[in-house]
Each structure stands twice: as C-alpha cells, then as structure tokens.
BALOBA-1460 file (C-alpha; in Angstrom, 3 decimals):
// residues 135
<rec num="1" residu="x" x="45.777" y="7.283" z="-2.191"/>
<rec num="2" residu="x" x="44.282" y="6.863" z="-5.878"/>
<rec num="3" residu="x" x="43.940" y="9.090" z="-9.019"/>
<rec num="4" residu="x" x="40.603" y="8.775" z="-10.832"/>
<rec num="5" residu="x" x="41.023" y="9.196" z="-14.776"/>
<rec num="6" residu="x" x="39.313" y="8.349" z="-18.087"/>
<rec num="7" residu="x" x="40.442" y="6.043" z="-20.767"/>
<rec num="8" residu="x" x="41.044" y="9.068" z="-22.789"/>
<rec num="9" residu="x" x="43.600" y="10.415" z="-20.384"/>
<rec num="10" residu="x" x="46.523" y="8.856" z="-21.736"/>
<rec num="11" residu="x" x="46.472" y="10.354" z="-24.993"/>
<rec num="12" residu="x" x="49.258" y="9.086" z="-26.738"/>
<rec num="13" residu="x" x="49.187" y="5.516" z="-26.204"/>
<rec num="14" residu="x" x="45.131" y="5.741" z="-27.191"/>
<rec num="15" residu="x" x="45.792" y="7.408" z="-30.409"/>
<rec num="16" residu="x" x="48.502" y="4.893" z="-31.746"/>
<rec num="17" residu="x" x="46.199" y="1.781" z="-30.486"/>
<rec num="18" residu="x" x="43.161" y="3.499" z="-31.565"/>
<rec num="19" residu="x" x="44.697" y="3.749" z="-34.979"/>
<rec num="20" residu="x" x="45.878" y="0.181" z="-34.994"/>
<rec num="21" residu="x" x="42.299" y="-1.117" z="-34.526"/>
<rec num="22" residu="x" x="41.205" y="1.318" z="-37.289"/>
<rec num="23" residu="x" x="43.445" y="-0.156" z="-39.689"/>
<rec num="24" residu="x" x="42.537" y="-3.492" z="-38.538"/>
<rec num="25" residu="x" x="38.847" y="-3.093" z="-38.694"/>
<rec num="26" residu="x" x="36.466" y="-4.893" z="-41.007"/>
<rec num="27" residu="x" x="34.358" y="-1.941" z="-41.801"/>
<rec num="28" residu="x" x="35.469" y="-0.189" z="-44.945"/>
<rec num="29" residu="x" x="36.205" y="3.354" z="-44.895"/>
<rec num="30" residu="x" x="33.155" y="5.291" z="-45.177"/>
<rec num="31" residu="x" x="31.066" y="3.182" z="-42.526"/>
<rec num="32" residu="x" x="30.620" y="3.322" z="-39.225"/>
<rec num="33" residu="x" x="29.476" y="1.125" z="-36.197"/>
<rec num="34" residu="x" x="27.524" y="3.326" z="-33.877"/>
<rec num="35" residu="x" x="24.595" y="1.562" z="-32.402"/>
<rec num="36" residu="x" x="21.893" y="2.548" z="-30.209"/>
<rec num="37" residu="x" x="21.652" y="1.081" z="-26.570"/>
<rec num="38" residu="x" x="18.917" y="-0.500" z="-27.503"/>
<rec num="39" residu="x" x="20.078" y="-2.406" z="-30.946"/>
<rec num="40" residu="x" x="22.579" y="-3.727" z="-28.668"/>
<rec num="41" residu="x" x="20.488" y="-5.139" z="-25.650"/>
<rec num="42" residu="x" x="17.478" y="-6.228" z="-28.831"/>
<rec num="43" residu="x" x="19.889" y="-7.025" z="-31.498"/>
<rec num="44" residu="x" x="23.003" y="-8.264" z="-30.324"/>
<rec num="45" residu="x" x="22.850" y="-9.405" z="-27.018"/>
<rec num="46" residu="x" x="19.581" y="-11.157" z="-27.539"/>
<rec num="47" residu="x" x="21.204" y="-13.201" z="-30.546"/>
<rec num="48" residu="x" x="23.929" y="-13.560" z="-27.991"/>
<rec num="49" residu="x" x="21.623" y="-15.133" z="-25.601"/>
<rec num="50" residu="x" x="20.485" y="-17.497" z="-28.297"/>
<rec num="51" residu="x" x="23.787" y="-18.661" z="-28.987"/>
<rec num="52" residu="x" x="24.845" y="-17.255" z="-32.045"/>
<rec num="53" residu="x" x="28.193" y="-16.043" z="-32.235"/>
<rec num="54" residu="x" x="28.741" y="-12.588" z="-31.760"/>
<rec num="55" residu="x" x="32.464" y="-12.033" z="-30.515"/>
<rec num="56" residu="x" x="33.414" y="-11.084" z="-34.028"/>
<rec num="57" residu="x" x="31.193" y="-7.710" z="-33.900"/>
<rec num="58" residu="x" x="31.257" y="-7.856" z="-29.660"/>
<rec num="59" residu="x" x="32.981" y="-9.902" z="-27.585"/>
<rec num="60" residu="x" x="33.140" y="-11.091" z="-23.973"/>
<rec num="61" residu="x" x="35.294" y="-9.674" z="-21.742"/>
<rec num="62" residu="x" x="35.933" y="-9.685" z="-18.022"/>
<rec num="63" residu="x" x="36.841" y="-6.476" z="-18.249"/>
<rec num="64" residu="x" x="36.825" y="-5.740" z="-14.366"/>
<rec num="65" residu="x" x="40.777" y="-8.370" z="-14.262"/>
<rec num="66" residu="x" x="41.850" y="-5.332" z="-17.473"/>
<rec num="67" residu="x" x="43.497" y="-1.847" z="-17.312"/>
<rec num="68" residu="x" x="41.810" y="0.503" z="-19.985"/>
<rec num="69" residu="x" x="44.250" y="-0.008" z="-23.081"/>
<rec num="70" residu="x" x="43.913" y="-3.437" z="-22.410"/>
<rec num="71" residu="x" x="40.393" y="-3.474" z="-22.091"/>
<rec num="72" residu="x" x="39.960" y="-1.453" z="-25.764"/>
<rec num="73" residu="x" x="42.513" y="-3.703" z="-27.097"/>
<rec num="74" residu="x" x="39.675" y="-6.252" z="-26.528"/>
<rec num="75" residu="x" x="37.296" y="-4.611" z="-28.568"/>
<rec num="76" residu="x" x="37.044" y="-5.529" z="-32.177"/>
<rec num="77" residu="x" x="34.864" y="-2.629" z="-33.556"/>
<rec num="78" residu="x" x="35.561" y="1.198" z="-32.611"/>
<rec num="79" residu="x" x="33.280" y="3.662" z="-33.161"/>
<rec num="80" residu="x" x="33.685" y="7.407" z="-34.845"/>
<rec num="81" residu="x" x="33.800" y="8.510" z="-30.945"/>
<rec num="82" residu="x" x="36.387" y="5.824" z="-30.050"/>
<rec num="83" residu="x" x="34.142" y="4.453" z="-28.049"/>
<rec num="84" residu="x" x="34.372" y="0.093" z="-28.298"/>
<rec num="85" residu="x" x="31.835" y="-2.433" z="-26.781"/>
<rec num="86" residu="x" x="31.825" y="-5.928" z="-25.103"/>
<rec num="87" residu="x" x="29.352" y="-7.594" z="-23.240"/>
<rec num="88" residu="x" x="30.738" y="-9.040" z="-19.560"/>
<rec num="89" residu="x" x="28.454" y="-10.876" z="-17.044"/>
<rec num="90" residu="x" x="29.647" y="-8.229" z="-14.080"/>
<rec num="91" residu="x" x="29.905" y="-10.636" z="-11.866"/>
<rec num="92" residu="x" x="33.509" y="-10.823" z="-10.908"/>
<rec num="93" residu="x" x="34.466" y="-7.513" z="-9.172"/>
<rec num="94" residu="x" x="38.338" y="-8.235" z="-8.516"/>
<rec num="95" residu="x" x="40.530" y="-5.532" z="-10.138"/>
<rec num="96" residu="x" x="43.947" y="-5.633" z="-11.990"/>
<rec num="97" residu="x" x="47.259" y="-5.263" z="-10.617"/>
<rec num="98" residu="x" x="47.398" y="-1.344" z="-11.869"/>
<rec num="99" residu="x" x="44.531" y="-0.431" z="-9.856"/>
<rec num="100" residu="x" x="40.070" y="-0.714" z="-9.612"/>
<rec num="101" residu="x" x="37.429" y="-0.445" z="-12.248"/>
<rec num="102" residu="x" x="34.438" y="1.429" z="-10.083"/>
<rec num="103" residu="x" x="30.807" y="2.253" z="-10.698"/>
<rec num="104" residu="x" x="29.641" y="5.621" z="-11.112"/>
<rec num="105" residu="x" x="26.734" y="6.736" z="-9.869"/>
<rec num="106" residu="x" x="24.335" y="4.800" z="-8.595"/>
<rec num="107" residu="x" x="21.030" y="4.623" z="-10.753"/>
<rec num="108" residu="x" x="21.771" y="2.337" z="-13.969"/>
<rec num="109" residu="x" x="20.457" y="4.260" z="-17.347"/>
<rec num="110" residu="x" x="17.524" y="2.205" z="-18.076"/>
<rec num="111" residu="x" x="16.865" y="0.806" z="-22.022"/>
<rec num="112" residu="x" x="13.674" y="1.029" z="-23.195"/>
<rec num="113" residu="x" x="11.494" y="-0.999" z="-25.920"/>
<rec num="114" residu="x" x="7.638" y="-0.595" z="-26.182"/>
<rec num="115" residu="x" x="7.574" y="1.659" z="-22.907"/>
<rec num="116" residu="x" x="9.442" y="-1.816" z="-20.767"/>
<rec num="117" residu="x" x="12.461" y="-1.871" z="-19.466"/>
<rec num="118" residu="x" x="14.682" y="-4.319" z="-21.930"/>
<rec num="119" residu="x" x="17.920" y="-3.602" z="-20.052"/>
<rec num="120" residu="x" x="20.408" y="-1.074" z="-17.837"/>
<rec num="121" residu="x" x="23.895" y="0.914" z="-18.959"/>
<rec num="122" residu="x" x="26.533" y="1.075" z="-16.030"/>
<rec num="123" residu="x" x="29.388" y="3.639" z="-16.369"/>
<rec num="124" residu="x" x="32.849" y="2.823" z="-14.635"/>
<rec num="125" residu="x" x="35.541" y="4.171" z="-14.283"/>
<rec num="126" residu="x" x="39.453" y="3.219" z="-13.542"/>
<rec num="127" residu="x" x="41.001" y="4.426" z="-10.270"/>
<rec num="128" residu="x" x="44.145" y="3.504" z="-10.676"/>
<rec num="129" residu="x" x="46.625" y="2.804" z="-7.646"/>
<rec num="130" residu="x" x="49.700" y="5.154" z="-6.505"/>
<rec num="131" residu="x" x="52.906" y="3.576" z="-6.538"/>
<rec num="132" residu="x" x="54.420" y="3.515" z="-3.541"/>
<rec num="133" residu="x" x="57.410" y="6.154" z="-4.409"/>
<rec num="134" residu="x" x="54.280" y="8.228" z="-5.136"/>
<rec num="135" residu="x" x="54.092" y="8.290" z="-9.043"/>
C-alpha cells in the first residue's frame, strides 16, 4: 500500500531547504522570478532548444530517478510561492528508491501563443512507498 502527498507535506524539512535556496539565490531581495507558462515554453525553453545555456535560471533534471526535497534541491530559482522549475525530457518513467512520481489527471493544460498550441503542463505527484514494518 502507498500514501499520496505533496511536496509541501513535510513542512519542516521544506522550510529550512527552502530558506537555504533563498539565501543562495541570485535575485536580490525585492525581486522575484514568477513566470508565465508561456515565457517559459517561448522564452526559455525555446533558447534552450537553440542551445543557449539555461541551467543557471532552469536546469535539467530527470526528476522522475528524485524524491521531492531532492528534486527542489535541483532547482536554482524559487519563486514567492515556493514553487521551482526544470525542464526534463519525460521520457524515463523509473522511480526512486522512496517510492513513484505519477501523473495526475489525464488532459495536459495546454499553452497558448497567437490562439496555437506552443506547449502542455503535466502535474505529478509523489506516491511514496510503505515500509514494510508499515511506517
């Protein structure tokens, strides 16, 4: 049997590496990183595609081998929500020893530009595994 819960849901450890990052981050106090879903498919992931480097502002991550602090660990910029981003090709579906990143849902959020469809936002979630004493 598995328990379904957020990133947030550990509440303690978040906050402390949450505030690490923060203290870490290269935007001054004051500013804030929030961008749209569709700066990030037009802005970022299209300079992405034509090889600039963007792992400084977002990197690449195969997030689906990471448990969630590991996976926000990987982020470099966190937003006011403490929310962080990465792009990852999806393509490797394996999990990580502490349990199963799944999808939710199953229509992808679609991104729009000029009335086309630029791009598509998945949500997962973590289902981590029980141990076997039952913790």
């Amino acid at each position: 049997m598995a328990d379904a819960i957020s990133l947030l849901d550990d509440t303690g450890k978040m906050k402390i590496l949450l505030d690490q990052m923060r203290a870490l981050s290269p935007i001054p106090p004051g500013f804030g990183f929030n961008p749209t879903d569709q700066q990030i498919i037009c802005y970022y992931l299209t300079r992405k595609i034509n090889d600039e480097d963007m792992n400084h502002i977002i990197p690449e991550v195969e997030h689906f081998n990471l448990e969630p602090l590991e996976l926000l660990g990987r982020c470099k910029l966190i937003t006011n929500d403490s929310e962080g981003y990465f792009f990852t090709s999806g393509s490797h579906l394996q999990g990580s020893n502490a349990g199963d990143w799944k999808r939710t849902g199953t229509i992808p959020h679609n991104i729009m530009q000029n009335k086309e469809i630029v791009g598509s936002k998945l949500y997962f979630y973590f289902l981590w595994e029980k141990q076997e004493n039952g913790e």
